[in-house]
Backbone as XML, in Angstrom:
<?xml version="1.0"?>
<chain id="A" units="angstrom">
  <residue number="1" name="UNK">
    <atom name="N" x="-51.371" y="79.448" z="47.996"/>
    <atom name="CA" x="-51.962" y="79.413" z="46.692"/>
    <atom name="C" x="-53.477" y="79.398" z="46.850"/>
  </residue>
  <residue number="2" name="UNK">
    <atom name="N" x="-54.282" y="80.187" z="46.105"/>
    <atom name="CA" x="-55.381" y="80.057" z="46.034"/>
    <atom name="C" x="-56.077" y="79.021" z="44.545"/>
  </residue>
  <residue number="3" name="UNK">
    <atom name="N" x="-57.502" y="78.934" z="45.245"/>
    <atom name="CA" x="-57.906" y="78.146" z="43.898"/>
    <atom name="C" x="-59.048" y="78.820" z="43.712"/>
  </residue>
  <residue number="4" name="UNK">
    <atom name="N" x="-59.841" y="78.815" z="42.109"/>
    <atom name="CA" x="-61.165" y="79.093" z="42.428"/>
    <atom name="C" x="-61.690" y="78.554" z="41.048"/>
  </residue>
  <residue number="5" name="UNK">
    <atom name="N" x="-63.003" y="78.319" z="41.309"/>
    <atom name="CA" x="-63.780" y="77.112" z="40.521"/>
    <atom name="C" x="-64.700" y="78.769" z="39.426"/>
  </residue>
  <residue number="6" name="UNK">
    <atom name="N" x="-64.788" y="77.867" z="38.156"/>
    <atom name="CA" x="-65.580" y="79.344" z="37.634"/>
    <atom name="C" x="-66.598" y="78.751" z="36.543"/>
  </residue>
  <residue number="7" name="UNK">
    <atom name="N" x="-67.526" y="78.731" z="36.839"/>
    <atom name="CA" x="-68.699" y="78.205" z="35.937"/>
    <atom name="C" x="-69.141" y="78.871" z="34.726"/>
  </residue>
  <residue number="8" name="UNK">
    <atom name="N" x="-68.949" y="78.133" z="33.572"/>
    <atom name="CA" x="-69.264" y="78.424" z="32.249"/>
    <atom name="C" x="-70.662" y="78.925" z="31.690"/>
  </residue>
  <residue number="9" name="UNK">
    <atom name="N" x="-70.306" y="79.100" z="30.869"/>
    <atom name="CA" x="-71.746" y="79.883" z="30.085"/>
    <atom name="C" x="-71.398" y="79.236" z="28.645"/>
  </residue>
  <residue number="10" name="UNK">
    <atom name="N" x="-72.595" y="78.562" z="28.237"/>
    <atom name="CA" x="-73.248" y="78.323" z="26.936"/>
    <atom name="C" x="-72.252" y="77.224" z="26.193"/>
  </residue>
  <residue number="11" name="UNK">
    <atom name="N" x="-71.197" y="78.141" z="25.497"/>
    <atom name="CA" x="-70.336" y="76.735" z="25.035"/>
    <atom name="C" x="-69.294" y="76.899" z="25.775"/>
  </residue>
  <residue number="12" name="UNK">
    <atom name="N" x="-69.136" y="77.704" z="26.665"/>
    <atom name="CA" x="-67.598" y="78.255" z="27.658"/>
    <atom name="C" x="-67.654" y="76.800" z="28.329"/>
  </residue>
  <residue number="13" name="UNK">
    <atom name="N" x="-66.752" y="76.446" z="28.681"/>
    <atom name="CA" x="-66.691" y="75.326" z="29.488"/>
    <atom name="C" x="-65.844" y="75.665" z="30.811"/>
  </residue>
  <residue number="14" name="UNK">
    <atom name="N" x="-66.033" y="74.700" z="31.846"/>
    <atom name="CA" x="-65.757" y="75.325" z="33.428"/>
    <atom name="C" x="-64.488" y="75.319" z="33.541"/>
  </residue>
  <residue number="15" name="UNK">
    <atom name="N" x="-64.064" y="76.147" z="34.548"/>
    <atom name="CA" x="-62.610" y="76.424" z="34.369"/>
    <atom name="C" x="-61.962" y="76.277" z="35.665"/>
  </residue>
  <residue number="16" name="UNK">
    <atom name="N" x="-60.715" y="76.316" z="35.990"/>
    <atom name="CA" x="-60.113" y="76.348" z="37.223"/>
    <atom name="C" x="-59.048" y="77.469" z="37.475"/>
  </residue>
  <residue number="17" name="UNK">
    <atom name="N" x="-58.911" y="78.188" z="38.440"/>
    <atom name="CA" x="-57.760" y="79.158" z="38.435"/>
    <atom name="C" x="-56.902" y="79.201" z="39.419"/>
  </residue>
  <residue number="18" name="UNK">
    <atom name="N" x="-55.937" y="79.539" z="39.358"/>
    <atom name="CA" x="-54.884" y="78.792" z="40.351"/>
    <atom name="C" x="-54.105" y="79.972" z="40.553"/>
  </residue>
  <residue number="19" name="UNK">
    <atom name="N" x="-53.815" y="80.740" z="41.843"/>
    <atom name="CA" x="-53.036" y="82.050" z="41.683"/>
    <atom name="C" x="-51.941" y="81.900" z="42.806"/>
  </residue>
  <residue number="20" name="UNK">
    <atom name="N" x="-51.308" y="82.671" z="43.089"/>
    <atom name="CA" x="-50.271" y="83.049" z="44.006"/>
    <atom name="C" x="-50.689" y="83.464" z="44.679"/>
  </residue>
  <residue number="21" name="UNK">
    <atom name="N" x="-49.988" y="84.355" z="46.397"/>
    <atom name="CA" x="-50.217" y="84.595" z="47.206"/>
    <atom name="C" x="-50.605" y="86.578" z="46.743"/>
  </residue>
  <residue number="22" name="UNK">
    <atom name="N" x="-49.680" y="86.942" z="46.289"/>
    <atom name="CA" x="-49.971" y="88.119" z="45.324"/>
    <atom name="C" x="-50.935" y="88.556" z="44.712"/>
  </residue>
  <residue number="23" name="UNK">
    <atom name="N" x="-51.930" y="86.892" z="44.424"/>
    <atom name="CA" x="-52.988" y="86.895" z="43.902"/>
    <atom name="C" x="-52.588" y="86.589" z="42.030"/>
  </residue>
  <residue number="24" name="UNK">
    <atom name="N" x="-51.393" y="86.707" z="41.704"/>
    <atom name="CA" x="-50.842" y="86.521" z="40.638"/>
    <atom name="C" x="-51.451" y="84.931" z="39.683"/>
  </residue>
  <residue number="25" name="UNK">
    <atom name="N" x="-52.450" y="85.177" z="38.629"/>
    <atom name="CA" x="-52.942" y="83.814" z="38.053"/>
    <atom name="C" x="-51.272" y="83.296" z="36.988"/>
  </residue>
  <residue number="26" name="UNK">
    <atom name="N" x="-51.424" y="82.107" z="38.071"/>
    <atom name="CA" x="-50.501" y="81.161" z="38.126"/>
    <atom name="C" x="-50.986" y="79.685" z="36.810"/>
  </residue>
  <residue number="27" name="UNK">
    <atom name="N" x="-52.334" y="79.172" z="36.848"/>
    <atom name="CA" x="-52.700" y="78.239" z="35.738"/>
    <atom name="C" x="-54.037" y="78.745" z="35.237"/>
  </residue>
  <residue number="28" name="UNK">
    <atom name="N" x="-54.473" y="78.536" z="34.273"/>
    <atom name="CA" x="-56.214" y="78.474" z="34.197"/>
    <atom name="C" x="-55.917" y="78.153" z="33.181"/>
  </residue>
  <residue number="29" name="UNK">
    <atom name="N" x="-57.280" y="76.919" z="33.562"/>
    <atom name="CA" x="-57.335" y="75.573" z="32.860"/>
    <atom name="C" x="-58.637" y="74.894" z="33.029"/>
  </residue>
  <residue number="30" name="UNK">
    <atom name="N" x="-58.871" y="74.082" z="32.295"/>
    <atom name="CA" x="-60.486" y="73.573" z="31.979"/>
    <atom name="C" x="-60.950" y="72.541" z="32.727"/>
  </residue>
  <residue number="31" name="UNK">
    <atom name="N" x="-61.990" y="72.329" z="33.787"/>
    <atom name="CA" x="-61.673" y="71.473" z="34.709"/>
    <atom name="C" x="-61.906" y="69.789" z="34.172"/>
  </residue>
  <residue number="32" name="UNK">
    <atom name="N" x="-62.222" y="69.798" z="33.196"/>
    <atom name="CA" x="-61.265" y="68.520" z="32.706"/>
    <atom name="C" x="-60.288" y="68.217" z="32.213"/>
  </residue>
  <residue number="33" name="UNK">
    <atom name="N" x="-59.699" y="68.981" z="32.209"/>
    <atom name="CA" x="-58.041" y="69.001" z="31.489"/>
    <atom name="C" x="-57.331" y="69.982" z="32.013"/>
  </residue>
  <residue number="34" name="UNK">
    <atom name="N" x="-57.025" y="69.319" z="33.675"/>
    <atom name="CA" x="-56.016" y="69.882" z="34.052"/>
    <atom name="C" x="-54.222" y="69.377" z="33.583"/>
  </residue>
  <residue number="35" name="UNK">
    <atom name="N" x="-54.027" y="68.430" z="33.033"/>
    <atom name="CA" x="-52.870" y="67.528" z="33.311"/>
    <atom name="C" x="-51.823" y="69.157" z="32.684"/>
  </residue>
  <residue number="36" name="UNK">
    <atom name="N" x="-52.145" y="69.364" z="31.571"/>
    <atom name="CA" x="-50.610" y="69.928" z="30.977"/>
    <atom name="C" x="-50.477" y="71.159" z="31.682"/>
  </residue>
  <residue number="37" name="UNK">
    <atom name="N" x="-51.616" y="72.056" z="32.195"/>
    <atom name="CA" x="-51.382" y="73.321" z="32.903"/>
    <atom name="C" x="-50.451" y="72.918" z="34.509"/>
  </residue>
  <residue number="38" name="UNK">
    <atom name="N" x="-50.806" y="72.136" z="34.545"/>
    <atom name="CA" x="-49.949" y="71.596" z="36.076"/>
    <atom name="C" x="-48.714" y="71.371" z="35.963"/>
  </residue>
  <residue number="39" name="UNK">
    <atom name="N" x="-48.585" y="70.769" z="35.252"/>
    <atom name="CA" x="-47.199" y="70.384" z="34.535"/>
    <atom name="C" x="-46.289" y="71.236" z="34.530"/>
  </residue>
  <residue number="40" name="UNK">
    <atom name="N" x="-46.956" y="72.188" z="33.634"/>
    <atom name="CA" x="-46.548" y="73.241" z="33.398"/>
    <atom name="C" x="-45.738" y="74.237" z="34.496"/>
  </residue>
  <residue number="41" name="UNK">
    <atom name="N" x="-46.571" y="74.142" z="35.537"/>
    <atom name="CA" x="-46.167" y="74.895" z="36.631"/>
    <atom name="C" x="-45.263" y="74.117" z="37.436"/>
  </residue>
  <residue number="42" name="UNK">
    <atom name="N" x="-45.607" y="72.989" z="37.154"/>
    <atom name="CA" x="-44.288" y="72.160" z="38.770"/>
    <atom name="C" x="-45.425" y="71.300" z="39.496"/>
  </residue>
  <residue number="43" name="UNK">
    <atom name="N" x="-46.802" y="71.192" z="39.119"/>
    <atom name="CA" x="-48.017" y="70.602" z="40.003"/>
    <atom name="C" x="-48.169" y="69.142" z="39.297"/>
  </residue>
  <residue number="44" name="UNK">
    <atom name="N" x="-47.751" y="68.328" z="38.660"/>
    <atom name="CA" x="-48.214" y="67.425" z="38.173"/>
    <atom name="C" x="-48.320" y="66.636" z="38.960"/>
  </residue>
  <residue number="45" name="UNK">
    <atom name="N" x="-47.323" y="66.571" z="40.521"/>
    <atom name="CA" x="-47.801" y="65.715" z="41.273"/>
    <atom name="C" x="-48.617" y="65.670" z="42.278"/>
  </residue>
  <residue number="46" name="UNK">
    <atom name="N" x="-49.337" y="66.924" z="41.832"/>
    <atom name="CA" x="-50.394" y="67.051" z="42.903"/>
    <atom name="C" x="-51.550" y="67.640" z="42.114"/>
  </residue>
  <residue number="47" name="UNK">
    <atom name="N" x="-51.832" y="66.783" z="40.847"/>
    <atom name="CA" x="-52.964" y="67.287" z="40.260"/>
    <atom name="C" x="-54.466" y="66.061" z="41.117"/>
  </residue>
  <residue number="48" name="UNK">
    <atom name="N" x="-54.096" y="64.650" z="41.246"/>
    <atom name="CA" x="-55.359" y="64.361" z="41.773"/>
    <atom name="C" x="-55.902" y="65.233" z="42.923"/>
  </residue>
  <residue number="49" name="UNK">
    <atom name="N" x="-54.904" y="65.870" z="44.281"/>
    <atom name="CA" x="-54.923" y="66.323" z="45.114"/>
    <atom name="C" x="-56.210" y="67.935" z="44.405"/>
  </residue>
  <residue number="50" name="UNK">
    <atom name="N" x="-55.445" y="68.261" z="43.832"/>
    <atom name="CA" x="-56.266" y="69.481" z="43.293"/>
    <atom name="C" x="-57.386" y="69.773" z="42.687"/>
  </residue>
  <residue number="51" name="UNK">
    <atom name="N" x="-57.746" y="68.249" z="41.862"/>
    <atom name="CA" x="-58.888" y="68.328" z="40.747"/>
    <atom name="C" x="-59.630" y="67.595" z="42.507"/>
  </residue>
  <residue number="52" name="UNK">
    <atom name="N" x="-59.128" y="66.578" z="43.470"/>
    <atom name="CA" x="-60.178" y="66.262" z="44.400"/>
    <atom name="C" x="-61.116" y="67.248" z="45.405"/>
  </residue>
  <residue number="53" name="UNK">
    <atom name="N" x="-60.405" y="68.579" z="45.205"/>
    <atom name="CA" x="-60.636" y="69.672" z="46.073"/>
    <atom name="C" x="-61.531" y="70.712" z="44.917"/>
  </residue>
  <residue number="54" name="UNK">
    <atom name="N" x="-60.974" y="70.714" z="44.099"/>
    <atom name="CA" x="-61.920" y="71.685" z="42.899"/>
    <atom name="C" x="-63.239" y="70.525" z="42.817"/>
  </residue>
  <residue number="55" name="UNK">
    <atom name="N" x="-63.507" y="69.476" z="42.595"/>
    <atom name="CA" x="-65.082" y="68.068" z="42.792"/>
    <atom name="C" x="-65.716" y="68.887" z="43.597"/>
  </residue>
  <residue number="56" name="UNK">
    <atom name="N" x="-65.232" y="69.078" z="45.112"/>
    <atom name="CA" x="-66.309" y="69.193" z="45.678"/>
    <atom name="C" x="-66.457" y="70.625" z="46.313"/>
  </residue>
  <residue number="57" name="UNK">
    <atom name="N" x="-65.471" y="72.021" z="45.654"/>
    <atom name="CA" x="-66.150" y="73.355" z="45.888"/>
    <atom name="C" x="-67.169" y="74.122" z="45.229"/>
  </residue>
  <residue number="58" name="UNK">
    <atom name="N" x="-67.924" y="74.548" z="45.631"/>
    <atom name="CA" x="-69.009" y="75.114" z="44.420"/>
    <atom name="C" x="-68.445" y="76.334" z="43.515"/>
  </residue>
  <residue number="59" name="UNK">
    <atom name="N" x="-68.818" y="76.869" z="42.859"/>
    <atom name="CA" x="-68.517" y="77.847" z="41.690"/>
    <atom name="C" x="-68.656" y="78.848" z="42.309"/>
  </residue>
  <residue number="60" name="UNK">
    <atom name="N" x="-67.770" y="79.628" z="42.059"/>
    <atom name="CA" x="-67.186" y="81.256" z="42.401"/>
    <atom name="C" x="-66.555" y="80.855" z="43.742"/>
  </residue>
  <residue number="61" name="UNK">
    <atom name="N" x="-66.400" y="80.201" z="44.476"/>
    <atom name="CA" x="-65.735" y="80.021" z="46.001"/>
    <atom name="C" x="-64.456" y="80.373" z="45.277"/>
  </residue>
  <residue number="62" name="UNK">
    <atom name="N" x="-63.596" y="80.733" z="46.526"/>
    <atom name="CA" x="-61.971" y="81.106" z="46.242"/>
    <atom name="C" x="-61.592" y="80.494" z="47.899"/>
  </residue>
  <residue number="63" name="UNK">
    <atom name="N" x="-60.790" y="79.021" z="47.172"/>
    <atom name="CA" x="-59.965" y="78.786" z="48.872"/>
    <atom name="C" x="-58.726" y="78.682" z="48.619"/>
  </residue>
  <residue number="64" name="UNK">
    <atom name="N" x="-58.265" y="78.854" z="49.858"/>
    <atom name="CA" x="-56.355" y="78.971" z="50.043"/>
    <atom name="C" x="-55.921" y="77.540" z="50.144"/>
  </residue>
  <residue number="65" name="UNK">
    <atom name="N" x="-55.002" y="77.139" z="49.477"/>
    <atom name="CA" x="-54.353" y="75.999" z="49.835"/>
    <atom name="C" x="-53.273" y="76.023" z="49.830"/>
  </residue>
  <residue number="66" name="UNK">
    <atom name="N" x="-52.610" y="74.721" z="50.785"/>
    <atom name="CA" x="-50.906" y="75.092" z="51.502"/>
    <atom name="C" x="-50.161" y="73.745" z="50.311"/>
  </residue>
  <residue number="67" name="UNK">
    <atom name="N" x="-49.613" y="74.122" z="49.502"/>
    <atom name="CA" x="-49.334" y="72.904" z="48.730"/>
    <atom name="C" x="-47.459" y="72.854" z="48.723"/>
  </residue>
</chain>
């Protein structure tokens, strides 16, 4: 799964995107309100894990994670 952090403009607020190996977008969601998009997918128990890794990547990075 990949992740990638995406920085807002003006009133856009920052976002998170969450895809498949396919590259297929799997969540996108607001990076303060991840809870229900996770959920959604089957991640709720690994949302601290995810929002702790989206804290500290900078904007536009895209990393792979083994979840």
């Amino acid at each position: 799964m990949y992740v990638i952090k995406v920085k807002g403009v003006a009133k856009i607020p920052d976002y998170v995107q969450l895809r498949d190996e396919a590259f297929t977008l799997l969540a996108y969601f607001r990076v303060d309100r991840p809870d229900k998009s996770l959920q959604k997918i089957g991640l709720a128990d690994k949302t601290q894990l995810i929002m702790d890794m989206v804290k500290e990547m900078p904007f536009g990075q895209i990393k792979k994670i083994e979840i």
